[in-house]
N, C-alpha and C positions, 0 to 999 in steps of 0.2 A: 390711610392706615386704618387698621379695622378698629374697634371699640373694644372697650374694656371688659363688656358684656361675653365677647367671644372667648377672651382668654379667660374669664375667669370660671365660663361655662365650661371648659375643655377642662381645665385644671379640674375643677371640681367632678368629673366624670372620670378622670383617669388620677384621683388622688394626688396630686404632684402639686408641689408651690406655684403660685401662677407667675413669679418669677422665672422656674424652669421653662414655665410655656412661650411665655414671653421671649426668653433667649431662643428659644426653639425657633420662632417666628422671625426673629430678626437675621439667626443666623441665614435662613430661608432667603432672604432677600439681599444679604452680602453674596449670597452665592451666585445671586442672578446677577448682579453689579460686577462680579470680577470675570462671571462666564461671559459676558458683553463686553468687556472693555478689549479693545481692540490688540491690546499686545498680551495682558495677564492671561485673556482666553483660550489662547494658544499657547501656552507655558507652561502655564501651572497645571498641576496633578492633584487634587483630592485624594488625599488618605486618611486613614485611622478609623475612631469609634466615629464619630461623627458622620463620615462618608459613608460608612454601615446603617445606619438610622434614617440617614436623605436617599442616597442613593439605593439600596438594596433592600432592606427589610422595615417596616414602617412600625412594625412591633418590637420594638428594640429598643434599649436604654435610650431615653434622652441624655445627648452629651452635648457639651459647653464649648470646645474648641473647633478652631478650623486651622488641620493640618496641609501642608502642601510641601511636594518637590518639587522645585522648580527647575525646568531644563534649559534655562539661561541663565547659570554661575551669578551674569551684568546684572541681575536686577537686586540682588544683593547689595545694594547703593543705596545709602541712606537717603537722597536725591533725588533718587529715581521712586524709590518706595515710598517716600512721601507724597509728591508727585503724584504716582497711579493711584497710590488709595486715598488721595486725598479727593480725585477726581470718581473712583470706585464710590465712596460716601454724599459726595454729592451728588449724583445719580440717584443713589437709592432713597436720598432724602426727597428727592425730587418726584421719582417714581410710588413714594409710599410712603410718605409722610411722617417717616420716622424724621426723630433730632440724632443725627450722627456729625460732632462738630469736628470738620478735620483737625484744629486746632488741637484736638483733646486724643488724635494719634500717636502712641508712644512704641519707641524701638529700641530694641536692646541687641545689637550683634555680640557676639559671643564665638571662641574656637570649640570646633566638636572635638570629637576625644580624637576624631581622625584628621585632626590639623587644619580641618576645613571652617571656612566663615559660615556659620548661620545668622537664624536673626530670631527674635523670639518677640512679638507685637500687641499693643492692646488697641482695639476699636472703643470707643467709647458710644453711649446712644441710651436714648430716653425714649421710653415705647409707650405701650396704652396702659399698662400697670405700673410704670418706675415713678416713685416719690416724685413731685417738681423739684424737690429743693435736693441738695445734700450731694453726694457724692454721686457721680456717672457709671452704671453699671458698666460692665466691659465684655468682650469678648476679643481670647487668648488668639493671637495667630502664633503658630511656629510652621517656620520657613527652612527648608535646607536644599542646596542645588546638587550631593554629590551621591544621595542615594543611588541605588542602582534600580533602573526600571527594568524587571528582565520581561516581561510582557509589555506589548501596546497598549495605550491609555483604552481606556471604554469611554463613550459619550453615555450619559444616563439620563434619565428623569430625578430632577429631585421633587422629593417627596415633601409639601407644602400645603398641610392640610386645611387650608386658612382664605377665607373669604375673598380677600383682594389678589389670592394666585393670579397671575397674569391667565388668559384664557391660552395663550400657545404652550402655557407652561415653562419653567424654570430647567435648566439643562446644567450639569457639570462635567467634566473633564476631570476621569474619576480614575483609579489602580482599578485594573481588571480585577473581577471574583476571586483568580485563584492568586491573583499577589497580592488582595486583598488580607484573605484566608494566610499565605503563607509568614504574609508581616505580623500578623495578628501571634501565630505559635512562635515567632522568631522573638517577637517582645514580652510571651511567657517566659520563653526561658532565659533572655537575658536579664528581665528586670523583675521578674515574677510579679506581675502586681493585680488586684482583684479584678480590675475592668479586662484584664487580656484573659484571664481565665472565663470572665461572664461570653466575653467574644468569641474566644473558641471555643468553647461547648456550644455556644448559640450556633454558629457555621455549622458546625457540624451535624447538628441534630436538623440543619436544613436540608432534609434527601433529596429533594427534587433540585439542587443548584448546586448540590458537591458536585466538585471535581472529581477525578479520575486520585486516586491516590499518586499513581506514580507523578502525574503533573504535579501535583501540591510537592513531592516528595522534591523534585525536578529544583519547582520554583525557591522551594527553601536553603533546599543547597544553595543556590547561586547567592540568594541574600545572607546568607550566614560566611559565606566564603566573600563578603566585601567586607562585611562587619569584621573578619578576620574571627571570627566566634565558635566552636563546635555547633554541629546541630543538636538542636536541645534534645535529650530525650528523658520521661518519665522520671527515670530516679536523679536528673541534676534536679528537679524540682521538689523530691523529699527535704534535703533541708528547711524549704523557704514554707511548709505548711503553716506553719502556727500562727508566722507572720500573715502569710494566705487570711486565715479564719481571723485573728485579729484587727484589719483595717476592715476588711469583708462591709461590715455596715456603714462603719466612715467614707468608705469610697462611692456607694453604689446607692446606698439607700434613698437620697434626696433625687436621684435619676428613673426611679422605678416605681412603678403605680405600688408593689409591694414587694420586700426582699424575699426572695426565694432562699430556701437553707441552703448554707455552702454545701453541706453534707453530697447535694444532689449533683451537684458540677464537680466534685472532686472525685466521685464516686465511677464518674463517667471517664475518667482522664487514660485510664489502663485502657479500655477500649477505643478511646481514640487513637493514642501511639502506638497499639497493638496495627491500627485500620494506615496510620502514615507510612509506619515500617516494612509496611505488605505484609506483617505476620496473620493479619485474620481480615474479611471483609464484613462491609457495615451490615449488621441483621435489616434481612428486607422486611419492613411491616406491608401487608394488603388493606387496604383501602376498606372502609365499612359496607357492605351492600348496596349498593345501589338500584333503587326500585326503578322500572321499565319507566321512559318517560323524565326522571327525572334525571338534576344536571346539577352539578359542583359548583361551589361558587370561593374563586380563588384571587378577586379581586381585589387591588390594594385599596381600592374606592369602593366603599359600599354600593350597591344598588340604589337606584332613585325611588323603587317600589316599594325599599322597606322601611318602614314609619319612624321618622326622625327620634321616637321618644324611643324604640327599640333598638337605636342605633349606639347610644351609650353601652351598654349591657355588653351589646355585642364585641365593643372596641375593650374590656374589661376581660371578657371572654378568649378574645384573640390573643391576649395579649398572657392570661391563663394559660392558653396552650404549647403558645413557644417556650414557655417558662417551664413546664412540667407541672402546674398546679391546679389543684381540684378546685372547684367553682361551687359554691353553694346556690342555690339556683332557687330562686323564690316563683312557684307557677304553679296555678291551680288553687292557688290559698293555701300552699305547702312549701315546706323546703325541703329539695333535697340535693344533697353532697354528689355531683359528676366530675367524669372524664371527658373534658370538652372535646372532640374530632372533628366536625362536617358541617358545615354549611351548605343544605341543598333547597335548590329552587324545584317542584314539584309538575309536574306535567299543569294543573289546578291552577301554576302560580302563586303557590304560597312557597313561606320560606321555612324550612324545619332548621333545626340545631340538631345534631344527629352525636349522641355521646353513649358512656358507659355509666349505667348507675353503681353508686361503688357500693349501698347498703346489699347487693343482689350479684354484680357483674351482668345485668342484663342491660342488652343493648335496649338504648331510649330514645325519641325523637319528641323535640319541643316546639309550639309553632312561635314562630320570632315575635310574631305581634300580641301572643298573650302571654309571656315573660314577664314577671314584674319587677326583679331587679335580680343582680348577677353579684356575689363579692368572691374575691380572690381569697382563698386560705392558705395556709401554707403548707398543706399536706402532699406531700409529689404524690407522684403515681408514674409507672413506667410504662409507655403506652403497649397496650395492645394491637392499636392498627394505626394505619398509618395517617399522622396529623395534617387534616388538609386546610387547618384554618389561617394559617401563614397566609400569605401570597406567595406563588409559588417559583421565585426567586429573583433575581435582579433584572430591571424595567430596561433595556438598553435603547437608545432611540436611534428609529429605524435611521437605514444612512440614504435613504430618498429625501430626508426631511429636511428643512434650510439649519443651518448650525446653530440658532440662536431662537430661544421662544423670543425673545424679547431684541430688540435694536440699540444700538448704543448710541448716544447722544452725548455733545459737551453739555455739559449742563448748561451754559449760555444759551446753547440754542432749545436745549426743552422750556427754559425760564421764558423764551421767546414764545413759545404759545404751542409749538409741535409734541406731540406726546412721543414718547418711547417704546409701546405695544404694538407691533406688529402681528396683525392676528392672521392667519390662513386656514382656509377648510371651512366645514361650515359650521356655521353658529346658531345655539339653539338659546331660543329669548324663553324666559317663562316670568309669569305676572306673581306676583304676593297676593292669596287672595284676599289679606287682611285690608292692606292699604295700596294696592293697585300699584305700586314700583314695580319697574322690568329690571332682569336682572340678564345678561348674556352669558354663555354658556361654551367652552368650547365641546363640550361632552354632553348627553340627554340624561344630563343631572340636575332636578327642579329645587334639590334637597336647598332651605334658603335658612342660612342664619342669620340672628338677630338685627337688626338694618333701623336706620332710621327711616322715617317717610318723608314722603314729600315736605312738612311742617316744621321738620326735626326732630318731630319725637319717634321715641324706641318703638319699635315693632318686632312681635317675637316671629322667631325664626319657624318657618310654616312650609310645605309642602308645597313648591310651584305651580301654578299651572302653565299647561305649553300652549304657546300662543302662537307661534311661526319659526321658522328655520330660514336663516339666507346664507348667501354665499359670502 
């Protein structure tokens, strides 16, 4: 399990409770525990906000649940779902040192409005920031078998920003993009509520990973035609505004480094169902110049070149620009107010920030390592060109790759002494150069957080050196 150092360093760079982080991290490693377990892996489907946040966009609300359809009706048994996630949780305690006491798994089945059995669940679990004493943080599962998939599942990378990631990395069994996209508008308009609005505006300002409209249009009929429901369009959701702008900050605010004005996502709404409907296509933005020699950098993982202390800024930044919001930008012994766009690495090898200044509209470039800090304000701005500091759209994992970062094991037999990490490919070691620890690597990424040393005490997180590569 990593230290309390890590989440509260994260939390305090991206403003959020380090609670949120915290769920963030745990939810991370149920996901590797149910994508390993020999029969859940093959079953379950990953949906909603949460699969948008691991699986596809890593600038995107932190959310608390893990939703699933399940394509075996059977495991809807009280019996059986005890059973697997009981086994699910001792894994993961096993594998990472969380307290997740099966004993403290609670289920509640329930009939959907479609007469069908779900089931709605708490995991319970004590991490590197939960009180010792008092009450068990949880996290929500809701389960249902009789959704409709109208696309094939996608295998993904979940996104697990966090020290102890397995090095093969963490995989889900996730709703493709466009059934991702098309649930996300089906649950605007049947329940209207603030996170399905934050979701589809966020989709869709993703240009490089939209869909084809007519697909999205394709995919929504069919789910709106099981739900038995119209397809939503623009004016059923006139009534429900007020309501919209009213929960707005209740819903969303403890998920977000910083609330964005609704004003900016409701503003946007006529042109997205103008872009569903085929009545008009999405405006192309072009890209910023790009000077001879130099190259984009669209990575959900930062670089290992650029200096851990500029890497906060940056995740603040990214997270600025999916959002629509201007960045106050502290550099040179100045501040001033930008349009974040571009992250470029330079023929040279340095890293610019390539934005708009808003006191001028002149285009500016900043070098990443003399930044001195980044804040979000709330002033949108409608861009100019087109935002490449996203990543640039959903990770799928290749199908040459074995199905599992990780191997499942009874917990008897990991308790037995075999570990559950199954690593492939090669591995890159790099040294601390404070207190000489090695750290392995499945990527030639040195970037090293906070660790203890050989002695047990804290060592701050420092810049790797590489030491060898093996097989």
């Amino acid at each position: 399990m990593i230290d309390r150092n890590e989440i509260l360093e994260l939390a305090g760079a991206l403003k959020l409770l380090p609670s949120i982080v915290e769920k963030d991290y745990v939810l991370g490693w149920l996901l590797a525990g149910i994508d390993v377990h020999p029969v859940l892996g093959q079953s379950w489907v990953f949906k909603g906000g949460t699969c948008l946040k691991k699986c596809y966009f890593e600038t995107y609300r932190f959310s608390e649940d893990l939703d699933f359809t399940l394509q075996d009706a059977g495991h809807l048994e009280e019996e059986f779902l005890i059973n697997a996630l009981g086994q699910v949780v001792e894994w993961v305690a096993t594998e990472s040192g969380l307290t997740l006491p099966a004993a403290e798994i609670r289920l509640d089945f329930y009939e959907n409005p479609r007469g069908r059995r779900s089931c709605q669940g708490r995991i319970a679990y004590r991490g590197p920031v939960s009180p010792p004493g008092g009450g068990w943080p949880k996290i929500k599962l809701d389960l249902t078998a009789d959704e409709r998939l109208v696309l094939a599942p996608a295998r993904n990378d979940v996104f697990h920003p966090y020290s102890d990631r397995p090095v093969a990395g963490i995989r889900s069994q996730c709703y493709a993009y466009e059934e991702a996209f098309a649930e996300k508008v089906r649950a605007l308009g049947e329940r209207t509520r603030p996170r399905d609005l934050y979701d589809v505006v966020n989709l869709y300002r993703h240009g490089d990973s939209r869909p084809a409209a007519s697909v999205l249009r394709d995919v929504l009929r069919q789910k709106c035609e099981y739900k038995a429901i119209k397809v939503p369009r623009l004016a059923d959701l006139e009534p429900h505004m007020a309501d919209l702008k009213a929960m707005w900050e209740n819903m969303l605010a403890h998920q977000l480094p910083i609330l964005p004005p609704i004003e900016g996502f409701l503003d946007e709404l006529p042109e997205i169902f103008s872009w569903i409907e085929g009545e008009a296509e999405f405006p192309q933005r072009l890209p910023m110049a790009l000077a001879v020699g130099d190259s984009t950098i669209r990575d959900r993982v930062l670089p290992l070149a650029i200096p851990l202390r500029a890497r906060a800024p940056l995740e603040i930044i990214r997270f600025a620009a999916a959002n629509r919001l201007c960045i106050d930008l502290a550099y040179g012994g100045g501040v001033r107010r930008i349009e974040p766009y571009s992250l470029r690495r330079t023929s040279e090898g340095n890293y610019l920030l390539h934005a708009v200044r808003r006191s001028d509209a002149e285009n500016r470039s900043y070098r990443i390592d003399r930044i001195e800090s980044a804040v979000v304000t709330n002033e949108r701005f409608q861009p100019r060109h087109l935002i490449e500091l996203t990543s640039s759209g959903p990770q799928p994992v290749p199908q040459v790759a074995t199905r599992n970062a990780v191997t499942w094991q009874s917990p008897q037999s990991a308790r037995a002494g075999s570990k559950g990490h199954r690593r492939s490919g090669p591995i890159y070691i790099f040294r601390c150069p404070v207190c000489q620890k090695t750290f392995e690597r499945a990527s030639y990424d040195g970037g090293l957080n906070p660790h203890k040393n050989r002695q047990g005490y804290g060592c701050a997180g420092r810049t790797g050196q590489f030491v060898k590569q093996r097989s």
